[in-house]
Each structure stands twice: as structure tokens, then as C-alpha cells.
C-alpha angles and dihedrals in degrees: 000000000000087000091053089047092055093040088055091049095048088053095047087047093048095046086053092047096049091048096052094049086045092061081042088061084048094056094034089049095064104101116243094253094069083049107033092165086058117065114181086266091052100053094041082068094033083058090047109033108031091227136062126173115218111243124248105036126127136201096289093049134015124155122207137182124216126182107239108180133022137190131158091257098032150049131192121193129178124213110204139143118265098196090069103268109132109227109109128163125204125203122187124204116209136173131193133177124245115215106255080058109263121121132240121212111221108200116183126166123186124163140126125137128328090264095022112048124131137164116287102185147318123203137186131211147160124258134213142142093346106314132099129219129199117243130184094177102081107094098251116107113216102242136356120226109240084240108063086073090065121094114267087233099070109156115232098244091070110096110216091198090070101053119111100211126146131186135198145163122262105192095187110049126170077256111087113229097016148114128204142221101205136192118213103186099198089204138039097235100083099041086103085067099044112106101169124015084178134042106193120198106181121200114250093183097268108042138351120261133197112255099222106208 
């Protein structure tokens, strides 16, 4: 009985292992050009450590990357700079399975300053035996005007240049299956003209669609 316990256990230990190297050769499958701060090198101890420093900083300014969030089919990692400046970028990493069982890789960066942030990109790409290809063909846009969260009735007078509004992407929402546009108004005077602070496109096992409230 002992022996079957331990077997079970085994099995239970190995099927969380290999999921969790599987979403690391993801990771490690984005070409560098989609993560120039992270060579192979980089996201190997990244991968090990948490935590990697960016080569080539000094005591006024020295970037670093840490992996904030972790799930067997995400990652989350935050650049920022350790030496107090306020700039950070944060890039999230998601997979979901089509229905015919390959995997698509979903790739979003946003980032900017605290009041100032905005998306960057998302990207979507398929995914097989290591290697990544682009595809447009998905359902997701890769990225969503601040804008086109406001009402279509805006009066004239209001000056959108003024406006303080920032989006981002949010690849894990309370929603399963999901990713999410979001608005982040950074003041209360233009809440009267805000129609969406979040556009929803939920996976249906063979392309995103917008979830229509």
C-alpha cells in the first residue's frame, strides 16, 4: 500500500514537473527580438534564479527583471529599475490549447510610467516542438486605442488631449479562458465619457472572441 502511495505521488510530482518545463520552453521559445533585454543566457537565470540583473548598469542606473507571477500555463516578469527611477515594463507569457491539441502562445507587453503607462503589444503565435510562429489569425488585436473606451457621444468641447487615460493587458483575468483590454483612468473627471474599462475576448478553442456585454 505504502509502494502505491509513493507511486501515486511520483506520478502526481512528474505531471507537475513536466508542466511546468513545458511553459519554460515556451519562454524560452520567444525569439530575442520580442525580449531584447533577455538573451538565452538571460532567461535560462531568469528561469533559475527569479531574479536577473541586466548587464551593463552602474550605480546611477541598473535595470533588473524578476518573475512575479507563475502558473503552469503563465509567466509574468517585471522590468524595472533597481536604482529608484520609475520606468518599468512588464511582459506576460500565456498558452492555451486549441482544440485539435496544439498550443498557442499568447505575448503581451505594457508598461510606461505609474501615471503614464499604456500597451505596448500583444502577439499571438503557434506553437510546436520548440518554435514559435507568428499568427495574425487568432482573434486578438494587438493592441486597443485608449480611446475606444470612451462614449461615441463625446461633446466637442471636451479636449482629448487632455485626458489622462492609460490601457493595458491583463492575460489572467477572473474570467477563464480570457484576456483582457483594460483602461486604467488615472483621474475621476472624465469617468461621465467612459463607456468600457474592459474589452474581454474569451478562447473558444480555436480563436478569441470578443465577449459583447
Amino acid at each position: 500500500m505504502k509502494r502505491l502511495k509513493f507511486i501515486l505521488l511520483f506520478l502526481v510530482l512528474l505531471s507537475e514537473y513536466s508542466v511546468g518545463q513545458s511553459m519554460e520552453e515556451v519562454f524560452k521559445s520567444i525569439p530575442i527580438n520580442y525580449t531584447p533585454e533577455l538573451s538565452s543566457g538571460g532567461k535560462d537565470s531568469l528561469i533559475h534564479f527569479g531574479v536577473y540583473t541586466i548587464p551593463g548598469g552602474d550605480t546611477l542606473s541598473t535595470m533588473e527583471i524578476a518573475v512575479t507571477e507563475s502558473k503552469p500555463d503563465f509567466i509574468q516578469f517585471n522590468l524595472y529599475f533597481s536604482t529608484g527611477q520609475k520606468m518599468f515594463s512588464i511582459t506576460e507569457i500565456r498558452t492555451f490549447k486549441k482544440k485539435d491539441g496544439s498550443t498557442i502562445v499568447v505575448f503581451a507587453k505594457s508598461g510606461g510610467l505609474q501615471r503614464a503607462f499604456d500597451q505596448y503589444s500583444l502577439l499571438t503565435f503557434e506553437y510546436s516542438d520548440g518554435d514559435v510562429v507568428l499568427s495574425r489569425e487568432l482573434g486578438l488585436p494587438e493592441t486597443i486605442a485608449w480611446n475606444e473606451f470612451l462614449k461615441s457621444n463625446l461633446p466637442d468641447s471636451l479636449k482629448l488631449q487632455e485626458m489622462t487615460l492609460s490601457t493595458s493587458y491583463d492575460l489572467y483575468p477572473q474570467t477563464s479562458n480570457a484576456i483582457a483590454y483594460l483602461l486604467n483612468p488615472q483621474t475621476q473627471q472624465f469617468n461621465d465619457w467612459i463607456g468600457e474599462v474592459e474589452f474581454l475576448y474569451v478562447w473558444n478553442g480555436n480563436k478569441f472572441e470578443r465577449k459583447v456585454r
